[in-house]
N, C-alpha and C positions, 0 to 999 in steps of 0.2 A: 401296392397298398390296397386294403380291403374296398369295396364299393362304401360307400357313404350312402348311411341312412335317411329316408326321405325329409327328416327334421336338418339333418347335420349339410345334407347337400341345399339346404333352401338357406342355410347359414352362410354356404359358400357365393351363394348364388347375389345374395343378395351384401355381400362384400366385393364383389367381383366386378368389374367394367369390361367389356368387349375389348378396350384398349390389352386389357392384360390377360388376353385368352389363350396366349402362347406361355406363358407363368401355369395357367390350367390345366391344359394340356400338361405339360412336363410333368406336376402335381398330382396328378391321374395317370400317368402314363403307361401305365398297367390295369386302367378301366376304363375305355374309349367309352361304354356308355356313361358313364357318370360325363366323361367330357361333351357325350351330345346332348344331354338332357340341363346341362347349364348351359350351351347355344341354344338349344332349345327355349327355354325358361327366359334368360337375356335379351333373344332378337325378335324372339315370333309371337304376334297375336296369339292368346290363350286360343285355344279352340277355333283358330282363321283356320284359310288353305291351308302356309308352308307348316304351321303346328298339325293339321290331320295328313298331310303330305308323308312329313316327317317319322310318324305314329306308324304310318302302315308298313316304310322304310324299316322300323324299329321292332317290327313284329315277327319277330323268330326267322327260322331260314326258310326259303323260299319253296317252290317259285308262287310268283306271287298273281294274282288275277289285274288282269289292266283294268286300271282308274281314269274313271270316267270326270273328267274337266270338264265345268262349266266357263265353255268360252264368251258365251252370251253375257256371262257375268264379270268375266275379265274385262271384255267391252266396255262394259256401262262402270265400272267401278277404276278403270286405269284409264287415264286422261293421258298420256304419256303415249303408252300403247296403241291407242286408239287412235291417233293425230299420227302417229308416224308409222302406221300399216296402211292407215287410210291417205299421206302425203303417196306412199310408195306405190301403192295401185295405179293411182291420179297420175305419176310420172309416167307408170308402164300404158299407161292409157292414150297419155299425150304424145309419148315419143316412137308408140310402136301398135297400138291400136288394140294390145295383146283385151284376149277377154278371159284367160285365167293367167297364175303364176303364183311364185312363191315371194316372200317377203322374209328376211332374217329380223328376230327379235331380238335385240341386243341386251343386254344389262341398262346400259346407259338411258333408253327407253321407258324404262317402269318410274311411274310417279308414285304408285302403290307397292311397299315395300311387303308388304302379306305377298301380295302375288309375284314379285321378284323373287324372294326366298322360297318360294311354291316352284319357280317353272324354269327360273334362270332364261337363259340364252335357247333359243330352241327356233324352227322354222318354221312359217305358218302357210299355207297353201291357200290361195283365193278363186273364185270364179266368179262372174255376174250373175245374176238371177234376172230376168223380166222385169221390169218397173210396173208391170200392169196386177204384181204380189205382193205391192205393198198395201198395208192396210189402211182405208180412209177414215177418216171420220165426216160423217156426212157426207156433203160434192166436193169435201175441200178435201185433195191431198197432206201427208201430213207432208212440212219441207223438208223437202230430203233432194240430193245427189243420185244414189244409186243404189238399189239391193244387191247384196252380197252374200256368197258361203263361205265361210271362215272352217279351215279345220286344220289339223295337228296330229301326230303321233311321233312320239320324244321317250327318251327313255328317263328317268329318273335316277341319276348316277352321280357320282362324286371325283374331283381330279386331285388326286394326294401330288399328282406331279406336277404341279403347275407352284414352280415357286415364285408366282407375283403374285398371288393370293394372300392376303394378309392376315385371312384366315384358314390356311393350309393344312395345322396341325388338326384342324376339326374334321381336313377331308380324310385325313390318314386317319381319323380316328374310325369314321366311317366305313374306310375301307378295312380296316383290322377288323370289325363287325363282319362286314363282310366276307372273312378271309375264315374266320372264326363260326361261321355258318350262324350267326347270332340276326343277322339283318338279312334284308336282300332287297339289290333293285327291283324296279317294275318299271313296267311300260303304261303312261300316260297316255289318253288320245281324248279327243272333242270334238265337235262341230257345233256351229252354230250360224242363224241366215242377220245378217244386220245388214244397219242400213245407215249409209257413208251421208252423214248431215251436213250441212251448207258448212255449219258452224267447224267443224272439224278442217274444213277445204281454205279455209281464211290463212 
């Protein structure tokens, strides 16, 4: 089937439920991007992360230059994230004295759905920083736990073979982009120093 025109696919798009993206997929199955620009259009923030994520994903063949994450912003924007990287430090703290390691990010973690669809599952590396870098305001410390370095490097890819995914046909569609020289992964990375708050420890 020919691609659909930017009017005709906004017709589909906006007929269309997530629930029946395997009906899309089929209906496209001879133009995986028209299938990724209705996930696209469907699940992701207009111009968040996983939409400019997706974008540079979707930008001809490769190779691609690593994309720089704003983990500092992950931070403060994913409450989810935040509370269970900062629980798993606190455990490696208490059980083993460790003053770096790594922590896995699971799916199940993201309270923010922009940045779940931006980074998925990936592994985060930590170490302490000095408490005497954290910034004051006036004689009062701000409250705080602990300063920390947060950083990452994850590749941005897709699993066509992963058949629990509900949404699978969109990863094969990516991968036929890919296979087709039409996309290409890339390599994500970030750093950032935060700082592990009382409120988070509760």
């Amino acid at each position: 089937m020919a691609q659909a025109g930017r009017e005709g696919l906004m017709d589909v798009v906006n007929d269309v439920t997530i629930e029946q993206i395997e009906q899309v997929c089929a209906t496209f199955s001879d133009s995986p991007k028209v299938v990724m620009e209705i996930a696209r259009l469907r699940k992701m923030t207009p111009y968040g992360v996983a939409w400019k994520h997706l974008s540079y994903f979707l930008d001809g063949p490769g190779p691609r230059k690593p994309m720089t994450v704003d983990l500092g912003k992950l931070w403060r924007e994913d409450e989810g994230v935040r509370k269970s990287v900062t629980m798993a430090i606190l455990t490696d703290r208490r059980f083993s004295g460790a003053r770096l390691g790594q922590v896995d990010v699971q799916q199940r973690h993201y309270q923010n759905q922009d940045w779940k669809l931006a980074l998925g599952a990936f592994r985060m590396s930590w170490s302490l920083l000095p408490n005497d870098r954290i910034p004051r305001i006036g004689i009062m410390r701000f409250p705080v736990g602990q300063l920390v370095r947060i950083w990452f490097t994850d590749v941005y890819d897709w699993h066509p073979e992963d058949i629990s995914r509900p949404t699978r046909c969109v990863h094969e569609a990516a991968q036929k982009l890919i296979d087709m020289k039409k996309a290409a992964t890339f390599v994500m990375t970030g750093s950032a120093e935060v700082v592990l708050e009382r409120y988070d420890l509760r």
